[in-house]
C-alpha positions as CSV (number, residue, x, y, z in Angstrom):
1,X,14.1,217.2,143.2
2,X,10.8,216.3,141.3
3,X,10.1,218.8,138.8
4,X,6.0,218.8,136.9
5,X,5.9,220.3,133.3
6,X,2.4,220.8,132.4
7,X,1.2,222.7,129.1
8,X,-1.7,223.7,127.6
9,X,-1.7,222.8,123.6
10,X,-3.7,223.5,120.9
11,X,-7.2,221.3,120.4
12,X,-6.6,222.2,124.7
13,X,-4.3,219.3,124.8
14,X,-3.3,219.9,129.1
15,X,-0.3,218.0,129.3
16,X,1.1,217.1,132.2
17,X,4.6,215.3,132.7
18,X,6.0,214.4,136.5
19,X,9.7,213.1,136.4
20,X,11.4,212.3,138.9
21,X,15.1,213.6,139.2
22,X,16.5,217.4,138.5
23,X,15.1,218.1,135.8
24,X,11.8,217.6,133.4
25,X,11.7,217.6,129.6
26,X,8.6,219.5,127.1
27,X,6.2,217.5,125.7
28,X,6.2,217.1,122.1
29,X,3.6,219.5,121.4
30,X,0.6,218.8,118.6
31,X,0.5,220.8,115.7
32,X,-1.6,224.2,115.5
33,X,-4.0,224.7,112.6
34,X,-2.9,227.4,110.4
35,X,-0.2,228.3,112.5
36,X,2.8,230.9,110.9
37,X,6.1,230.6,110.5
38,X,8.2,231.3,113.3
39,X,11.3,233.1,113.1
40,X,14.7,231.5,114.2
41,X,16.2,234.2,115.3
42,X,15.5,235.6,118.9
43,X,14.4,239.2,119.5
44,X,15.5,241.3,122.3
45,X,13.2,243.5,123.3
46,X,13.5,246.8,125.0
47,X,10.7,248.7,127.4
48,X,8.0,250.5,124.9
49,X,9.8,248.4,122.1
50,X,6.5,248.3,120.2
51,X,5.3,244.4,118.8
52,X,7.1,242.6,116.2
53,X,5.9,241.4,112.8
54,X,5.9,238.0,114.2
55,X,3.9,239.3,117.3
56,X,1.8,240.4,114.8
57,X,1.0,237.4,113.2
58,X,0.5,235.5,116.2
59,X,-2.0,237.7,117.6
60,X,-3.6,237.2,114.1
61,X,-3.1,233.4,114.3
62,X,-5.1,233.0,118.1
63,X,-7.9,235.7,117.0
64,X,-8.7,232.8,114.3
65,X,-8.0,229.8,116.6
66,X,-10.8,231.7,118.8
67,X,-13.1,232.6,116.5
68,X,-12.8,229.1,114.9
69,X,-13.6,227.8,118.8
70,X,-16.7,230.1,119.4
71,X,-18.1,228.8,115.9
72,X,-18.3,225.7,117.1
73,X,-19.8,225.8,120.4
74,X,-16.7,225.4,122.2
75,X,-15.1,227.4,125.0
76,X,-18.1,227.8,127.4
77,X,-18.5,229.9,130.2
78,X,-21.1,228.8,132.0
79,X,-19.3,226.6,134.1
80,X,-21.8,223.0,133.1
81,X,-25.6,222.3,133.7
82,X,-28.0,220.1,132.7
83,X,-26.6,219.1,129.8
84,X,-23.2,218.0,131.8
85,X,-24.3,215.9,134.7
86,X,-21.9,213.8,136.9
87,X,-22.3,212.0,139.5
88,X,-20.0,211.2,142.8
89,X,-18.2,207.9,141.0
90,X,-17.5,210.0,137.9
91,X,-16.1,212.9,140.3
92,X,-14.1,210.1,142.0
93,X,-12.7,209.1,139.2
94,X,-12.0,212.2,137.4
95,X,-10.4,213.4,140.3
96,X,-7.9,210.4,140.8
97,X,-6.7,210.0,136.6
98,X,-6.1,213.9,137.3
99,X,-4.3,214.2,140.6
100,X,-2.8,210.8,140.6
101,X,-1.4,210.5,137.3
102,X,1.0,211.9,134.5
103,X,0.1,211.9,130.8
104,X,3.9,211.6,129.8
105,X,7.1,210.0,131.1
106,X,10.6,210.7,130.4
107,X,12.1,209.0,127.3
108,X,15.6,209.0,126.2
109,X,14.7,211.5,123.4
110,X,12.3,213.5,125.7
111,X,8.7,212.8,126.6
112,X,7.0,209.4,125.2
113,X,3.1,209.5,125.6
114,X,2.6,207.2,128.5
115,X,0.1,207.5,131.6
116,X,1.8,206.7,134.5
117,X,0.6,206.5,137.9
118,X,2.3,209.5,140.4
119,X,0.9,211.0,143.9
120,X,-1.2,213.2,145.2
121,X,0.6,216.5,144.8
122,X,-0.3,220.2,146.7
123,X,1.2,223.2,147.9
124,X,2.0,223.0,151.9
125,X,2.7,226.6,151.9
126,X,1.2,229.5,151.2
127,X,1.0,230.4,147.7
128,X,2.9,233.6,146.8
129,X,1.9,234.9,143.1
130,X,4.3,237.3,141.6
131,X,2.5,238.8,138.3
132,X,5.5,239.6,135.8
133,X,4.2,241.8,132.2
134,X,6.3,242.3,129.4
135,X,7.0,245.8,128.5
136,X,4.2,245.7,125.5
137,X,1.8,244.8,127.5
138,X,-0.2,248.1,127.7
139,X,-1.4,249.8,131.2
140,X,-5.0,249.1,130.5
141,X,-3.9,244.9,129.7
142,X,-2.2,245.1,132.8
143,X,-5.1,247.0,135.1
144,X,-7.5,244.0,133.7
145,X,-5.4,240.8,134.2
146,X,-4.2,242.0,137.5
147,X,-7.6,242.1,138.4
148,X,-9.0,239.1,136.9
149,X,-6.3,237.3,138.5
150,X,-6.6,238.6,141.8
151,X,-10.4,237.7,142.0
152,X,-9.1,234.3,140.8
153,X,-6.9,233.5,143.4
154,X,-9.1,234.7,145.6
155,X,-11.8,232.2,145.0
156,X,-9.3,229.3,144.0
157,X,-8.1,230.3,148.5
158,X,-11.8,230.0,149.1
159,X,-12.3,226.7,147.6
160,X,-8.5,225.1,148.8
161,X,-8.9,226.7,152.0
162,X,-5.4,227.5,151.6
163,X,-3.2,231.2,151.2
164,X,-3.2,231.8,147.4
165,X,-2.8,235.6,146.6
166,X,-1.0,238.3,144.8
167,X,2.9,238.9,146.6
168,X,5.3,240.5,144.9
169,X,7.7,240.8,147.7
170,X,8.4,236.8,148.5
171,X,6.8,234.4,145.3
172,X,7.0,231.4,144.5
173,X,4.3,231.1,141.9
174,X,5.4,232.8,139.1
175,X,3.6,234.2,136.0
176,X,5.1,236.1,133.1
177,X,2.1,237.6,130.6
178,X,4.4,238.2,127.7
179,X,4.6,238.3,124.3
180,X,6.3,236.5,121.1
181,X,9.8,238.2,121.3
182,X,9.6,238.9,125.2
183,X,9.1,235.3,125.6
184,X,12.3,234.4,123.9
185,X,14.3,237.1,126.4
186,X,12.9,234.8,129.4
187,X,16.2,232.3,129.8
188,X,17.7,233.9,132.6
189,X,14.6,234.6,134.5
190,X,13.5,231.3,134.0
191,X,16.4,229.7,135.0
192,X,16.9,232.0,138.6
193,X,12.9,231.0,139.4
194,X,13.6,227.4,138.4
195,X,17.4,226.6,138.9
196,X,16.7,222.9,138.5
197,X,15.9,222.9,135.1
198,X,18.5,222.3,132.5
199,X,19.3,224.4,129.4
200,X,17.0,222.4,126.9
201,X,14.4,222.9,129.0
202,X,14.7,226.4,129.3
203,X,14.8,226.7,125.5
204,X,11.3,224.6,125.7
205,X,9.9,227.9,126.8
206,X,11.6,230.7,125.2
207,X,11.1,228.3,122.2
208,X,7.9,227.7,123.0
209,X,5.9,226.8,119.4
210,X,2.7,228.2,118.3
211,X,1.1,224.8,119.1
212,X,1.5,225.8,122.4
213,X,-1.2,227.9,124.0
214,X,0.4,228.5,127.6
215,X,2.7,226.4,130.3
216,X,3.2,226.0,133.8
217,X,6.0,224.2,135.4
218,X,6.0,223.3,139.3
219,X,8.3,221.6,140.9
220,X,8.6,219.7,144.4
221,X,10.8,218.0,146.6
222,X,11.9,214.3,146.1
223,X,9.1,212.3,146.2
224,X,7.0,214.0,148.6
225,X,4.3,215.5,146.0
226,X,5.2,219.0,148.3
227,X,5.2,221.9,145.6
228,X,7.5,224.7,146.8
229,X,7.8,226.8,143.4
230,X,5.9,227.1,139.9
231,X,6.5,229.3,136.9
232,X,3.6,230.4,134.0
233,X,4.2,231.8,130.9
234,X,0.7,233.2,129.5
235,X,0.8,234.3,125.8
236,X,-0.1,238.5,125.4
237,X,-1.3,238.4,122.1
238,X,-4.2,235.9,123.0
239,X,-7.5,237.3,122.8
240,X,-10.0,238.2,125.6
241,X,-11.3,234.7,126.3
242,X,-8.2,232.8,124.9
243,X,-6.4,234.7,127.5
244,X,-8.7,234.7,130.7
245,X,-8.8,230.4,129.8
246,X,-4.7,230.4,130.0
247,X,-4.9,232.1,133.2
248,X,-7.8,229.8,134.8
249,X,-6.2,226.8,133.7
250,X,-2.5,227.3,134.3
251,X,-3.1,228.4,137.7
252,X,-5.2,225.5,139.0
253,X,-3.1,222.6,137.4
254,X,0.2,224.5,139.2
255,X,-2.3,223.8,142.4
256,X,-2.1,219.9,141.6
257,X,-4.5,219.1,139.2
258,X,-1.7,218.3,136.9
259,X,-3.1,215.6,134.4
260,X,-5.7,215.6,132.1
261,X,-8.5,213.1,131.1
262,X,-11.0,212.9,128.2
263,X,-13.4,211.5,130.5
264,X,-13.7,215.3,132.6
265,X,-16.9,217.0,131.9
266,X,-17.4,219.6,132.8
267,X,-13.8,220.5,132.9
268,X,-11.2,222.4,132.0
269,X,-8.8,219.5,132.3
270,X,-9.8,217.5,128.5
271,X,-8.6,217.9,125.9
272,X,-12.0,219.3,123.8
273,X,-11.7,222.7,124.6
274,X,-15.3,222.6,125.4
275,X,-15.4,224.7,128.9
276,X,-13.1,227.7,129.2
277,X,-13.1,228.5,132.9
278,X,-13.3,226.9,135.7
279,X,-16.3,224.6,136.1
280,X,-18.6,223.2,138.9
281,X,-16.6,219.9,138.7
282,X,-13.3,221.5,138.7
283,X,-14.2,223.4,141.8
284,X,-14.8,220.2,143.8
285,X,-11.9,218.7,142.7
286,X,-10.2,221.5,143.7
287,X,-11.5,221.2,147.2
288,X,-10.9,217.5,147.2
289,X,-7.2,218.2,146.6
290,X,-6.8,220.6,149.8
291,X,-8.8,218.6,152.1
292,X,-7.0,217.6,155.0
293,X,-8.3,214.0,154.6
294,X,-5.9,213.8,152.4
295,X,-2.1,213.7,152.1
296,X,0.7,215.3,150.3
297,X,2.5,212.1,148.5
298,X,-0.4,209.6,148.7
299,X,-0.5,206.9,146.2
300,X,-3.8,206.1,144.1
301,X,-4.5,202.6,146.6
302,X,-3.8,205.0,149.4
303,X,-5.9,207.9,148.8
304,X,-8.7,206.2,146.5
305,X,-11.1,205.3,149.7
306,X,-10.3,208.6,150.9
307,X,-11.9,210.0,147.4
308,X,-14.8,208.3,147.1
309,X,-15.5,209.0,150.2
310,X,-15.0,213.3,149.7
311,X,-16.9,212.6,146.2
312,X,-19.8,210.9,147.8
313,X,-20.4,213.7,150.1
314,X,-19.3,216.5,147.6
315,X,-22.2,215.2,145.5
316,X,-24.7,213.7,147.7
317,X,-24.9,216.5,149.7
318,X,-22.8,218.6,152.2
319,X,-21.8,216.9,155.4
């Protein structure tokens, strides 16, 4: 099977890694400004077990990292505007180094920096979101991200044309909201949703370091780019906007999207941490991925008249 890590780091490093075989290995992640020590030991947590001290001190730690963020101008909601044109070549192109290629490739002592060119990867079937909370996550949290994420997946099935929506009964997108000490509980979940990936790669998430904003894994079928499962972990102690960015951009690059590129604006898939949400571009490359033009597995040569094609009208005007 064919497995996609891709994580979101600090500085909004959006890594994503395609291997093929049964299992995929953790980038090495960049290092977090003023991030605190994190303790060895794991904590088990038990429902209303109330937050640990180093809970605590990563809540502390991502109310600076925000703060710092908003200071500078960064993590903007307004989606682009004048200030952020693009035109169909730069959509085009955007949209190929992001569907059609992985920022990392498998090395014999994990992931070595290295873009490499993949295929055009999409769900086939209907995506089935189970929403998982961690017992200190309190009702109000809970009432709000369900919501937020509902009205998310409502629009991200509006622009794919394709099934994405809350299912608790049958998923196969999964997303745990949890925090510091419920995260390091997560091995055996983990390892039911994803049984393909081995036990160092398990302990990449219940290990996950503070560099390390949020993560998505999904995973497809030999070679065929078909995704058929995906798992989320979204840090609770993130603040409101911190938070509401995990959720936008884990969920869309578990759609495809699954690389990154420096050249993106607007986009959530750079590495600047300049937009926050979901932007104007990210939406028509979003529509570009589930448009039936197109096909599960294509290679760049194969799908690249295809693009510009989809880009041309996208931008030129509505056909």
């Amino acid at each position: 099977m064919r497995i996609t890590a891709i994580f979101r780091l600090a500085g909004s490093a959006l890594c994503g890694l395609a291997l093929v075989g049964c299992v995929a290995n953790p980038q090495a992640p960049r290092s977090s400004p003023n991030a605190p020590t994190r303790p060895s030991s794991a904590a088990v947590v038990t429902p209303q077990t109330p937050p640990s001290a180093a809970s605590m001190a990563v809540r502390q730690h991502y109310a600076r990292v925000q703060a710092d963020l908003l200071s500078n101008g960064l993590l903007r909601t307004d989606g682009g505007g004048r200030d952020t044109p693009f035109t169909d070549r730069m959509l085009a192109e955007n949209f190929i180094r992001i569907a059609l290629y992985d920022e990392y490739a498998r090395g014999p002592s994990g992931p070595v920096q290295r873009q490499t060119a993949s295929r055009l990867r999409r769900w086939e079937t209907p995506v089935r979101v189970g929403l998982r909370f961690g017992p200190s996550v309190s009702a109000s949290s809970r009432a709000t991200d369900t919501a937020r994420i509902r009205s998310y997946l409502g629009r991200l099935s509006r622009l794919t044309g394709h099934p994405i929506a809350l299912n608790d009964s049958e998923p196969n997108f999964f997303i745990h909201i949890v925090n510091e000490d419920e995260r390091r509980a997560l091995g055996p979940t983990v390892a039911q949703a994803l049984p393909g990936l081995s036990a160092s790669e398990v302990a990449g998430i219940t290990n996950m370091p503070l560099s390390t904003y949020c993560l998505v894994y999904a995973m497809s079928e030999g070679t065929s780019g078909r995704y058929t499962r995906a798992f989320a972990v979204i840090r609770s102690e993130h603040p409101d906007l911190l938070r509401l960015s995990c959720m936008h951009e884990e969920i869309a690059q578990g759609l495809g999207l699954a690389n990154d590129s420096p050249r993106a604006r607007p986009s959530i898939f750079n590495d600047d941490e300049e937009f926050a949400l979901l932007t104007g571009q990210d939406e028509l490359m979003l529509r570009m991925l589930y448009n039936p033009a197109l096909r599960t597995g294509m290679t760049e040569s194969e799908a690249r008249p295809i693009i510009e094609s989809l880009a041309r009208a996208l931008v030129g005007g509505e056909s």
